[in-house]
C-alpha angles and dihedrals in degrees: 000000000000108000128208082242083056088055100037089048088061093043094059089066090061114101125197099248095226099038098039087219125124118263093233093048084049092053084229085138124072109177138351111206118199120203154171122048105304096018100269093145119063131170129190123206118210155126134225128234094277125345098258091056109154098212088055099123095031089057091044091048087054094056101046094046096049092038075058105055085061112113104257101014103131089161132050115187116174111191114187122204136178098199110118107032114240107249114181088206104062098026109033122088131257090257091045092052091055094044090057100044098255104132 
């Protein structure tokens, strides 16, 4: 049975491709659902770093084809979503923050 740590796991090798951070430490993803039986079916719930991000498909793309490569997954669903708005300083991690300059 595929497992949100499964899916979380491959999500932690995605990398924003203009910051070169991952998308976890970003906080760029809220939420990752498994369903179906035995888990086939997964959708991840996120944003990109504004709305008008360039790199949009070509992220989404990323996440759907290595979500896919997990043992089990039969079913790849990105839903993008602006609200809330992503904020760095609230939702990335302590590693990203420092990465970008925050602290």
């Amino acid at each position: 049975m595929v497992t949100e740590e499964q899916v979380r796991e491959a999500l932690s090798e995605v990398m924003d491709p203009e910051l070169h951070l991952g998308i976890l430490s970003l906080g760029l993803v809220y939420g990752v659902a498994v369903s179906g039986e035995l888990g086939q079916q997964v959708t991840v719930t996120m944003t990109l770093t504004s709305p008008m991000c360039p790199v949009g498909p070509e992220f989404v793309a990323a996440v759907k084809r290595r979500v896919s490569e997990v043992a089990g997954v039969e079913t790849v669903t990105v839903e993008l979503v602006f609200n809330p708005p992503w904020d760095p300083r609230t939702m990335a991690d302590d590693d990203a923050k420092l990465a970008l300059g925050i602290w």
